[in-house]
Steps between C-alpha positions, in 0.01 A plus 500: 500500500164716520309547829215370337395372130271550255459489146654845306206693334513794278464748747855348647660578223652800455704710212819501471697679217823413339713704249346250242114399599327528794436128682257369803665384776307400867491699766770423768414340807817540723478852578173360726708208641825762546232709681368217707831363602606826580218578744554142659851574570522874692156376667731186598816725547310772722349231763803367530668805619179568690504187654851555598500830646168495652403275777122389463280712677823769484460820312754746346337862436590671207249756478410586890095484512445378180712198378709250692607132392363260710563139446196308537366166358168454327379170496183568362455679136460866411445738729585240742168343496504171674788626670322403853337212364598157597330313252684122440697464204524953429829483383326234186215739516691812444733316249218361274334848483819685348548185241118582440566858451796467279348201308177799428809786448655265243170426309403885514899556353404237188229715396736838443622623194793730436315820476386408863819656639374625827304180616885314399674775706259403785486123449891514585464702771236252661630121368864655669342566813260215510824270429683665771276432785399178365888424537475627845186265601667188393831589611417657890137391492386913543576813301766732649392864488590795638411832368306661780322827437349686726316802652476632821305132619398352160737253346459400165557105479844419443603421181810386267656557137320274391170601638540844337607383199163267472334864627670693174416240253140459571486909481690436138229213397231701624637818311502301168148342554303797572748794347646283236416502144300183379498375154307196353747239428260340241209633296164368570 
């Protein structure tokens, strides 16, 4: 099963040498959907415990003055925007707009080729984390976080595995679009 499908070109195609002849076979996708699945399940595994240990509203320091986990609930999407709003029907709202993001995620992730190993790196990173509080919105109706960093009186929002894992993949995409070494797939 791939995460998503589209035909093999050449660029998919990669060497691969036997004692006798060297052959073309396509590149894998299952290290992505390893990746994914694996992202999906500490996020899963870690708000669990979370939820577990921490009472909502509760917090646990680990690092006094800096970082505590604090169990809160974000109904609204990232960065907890919407969070106050009562608008009818957010929890559809919030729902549809992660389907839309993954739906543009998986459209941007038919358009890589193998070189593009950063911008794959990073596309893990963010369709695991996007899954994972998508899982979260349909199965609680909000996004359990708790991550709190802080200074002095400045708290960064609260945030989960999942939400840094969306956070290190975009760096990774970003990385390979700007950093990365293009190539013209065809001649003109």
């Amino acid at each position: 099963m791939t995460l998503w499908a589209r035909p093999v070109s050449e660029s998919d195609v990669v060497p691969v040498t036997t004692p006798d002849a060297t052959v073309s076979a396509p590149v894998s996708q299952v290290p992505l959907l390893i990746g994914v699945v694996a992202i999906i399940i500490l996020d899963q595994l870690v708000k669990l415990a979370v939820v577990r240990a921490v009472p909502v509203y509760d917090s646990v320091t680990l690092i006094p003055h800096v970082l505590d986990f604090t169990h809160v609930r974000n109904t609204g999407v990232a960065f907890g925007l919407l969070n106050e709003s009562s608008l009818p029907f957010k929890g559809l709202i919030t729902t549809a707009l992660a389907l839309a993001a993954l739906g543009g995620i998986a459209m941007y992730a038919r358009q890589l080729q193998a070189h593009e190993r950063w911008a794959r790196a990073g596309l893990t990173l963010i369709l695991g984390g996007a899954f994972g509080n998508l899982i979260d919105r349909v199965r609680l109706g909000y996004v359990v976080d708790f991550v709190d960093v802080y200074w002095r009186n400045w708290h960064f929002w609260a945030f989960n595995v999942a939400d840094a894992a969306i956070t290190v993949g975009a760096v990774l995409v970003f990385f390979d679009l700007f950093l990365g070494t293009r190539h013209a797939s065809r001649s003109v």
